[in-house]
N, C-alpha and C positions, 0 to 999 in steps of 0.2 A: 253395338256388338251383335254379330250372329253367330247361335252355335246350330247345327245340324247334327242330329244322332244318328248314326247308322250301326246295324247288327253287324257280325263278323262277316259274312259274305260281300260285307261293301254296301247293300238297298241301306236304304233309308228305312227307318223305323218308326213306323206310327202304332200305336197301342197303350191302352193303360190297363194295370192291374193291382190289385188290393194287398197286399201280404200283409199280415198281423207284424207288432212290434216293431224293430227300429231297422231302416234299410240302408244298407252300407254300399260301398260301389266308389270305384274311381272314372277320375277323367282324364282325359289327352286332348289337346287341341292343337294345329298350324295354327297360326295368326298368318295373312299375307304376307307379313314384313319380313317369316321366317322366323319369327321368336315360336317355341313351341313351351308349353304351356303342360303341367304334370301336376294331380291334385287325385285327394278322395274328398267323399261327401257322408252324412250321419243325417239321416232325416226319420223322424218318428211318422212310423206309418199312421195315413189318415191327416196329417197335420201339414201345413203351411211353415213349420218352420224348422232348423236343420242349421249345420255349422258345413263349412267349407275349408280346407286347407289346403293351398297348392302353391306351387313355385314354377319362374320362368325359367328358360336360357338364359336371361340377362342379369339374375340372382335377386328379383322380385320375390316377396313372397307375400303372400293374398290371404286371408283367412277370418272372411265373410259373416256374419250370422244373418240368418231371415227366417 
């Protein structure tokens, strides 16, 4: 699996930064095959680990911890 993050203008985004307490944020992804892929994420700042929830087009639904 490859994912690629880009900002809203479309570049690719390289950067890290620090924010206090817990950081919230969704994701979207294409797969090649055309499955698209819709989720948020919960990760306590500073930590390695954080829950996942998301579901496919194909009525998968994913919901991770790490």
């Amino acid at each position: 699996m490859s994912l690629t993050l880009k900002d809203t203008a479309g570049k690719i985004k390289t950067g890290t930064s620090t924010i206090g307490g817990v950081n919230i944020g969704e994701i979207h992804a294409l797969c090649t095959d055309g499955t698209r892929v819709q989720g948020s994420f919960l990760i306590g700042s500073g930590t390695t680990s954080g829950t996942v929830s998301g579901t496919d087009t194909n009525g998968s639904v994913c919901k991770p911890l790490f």
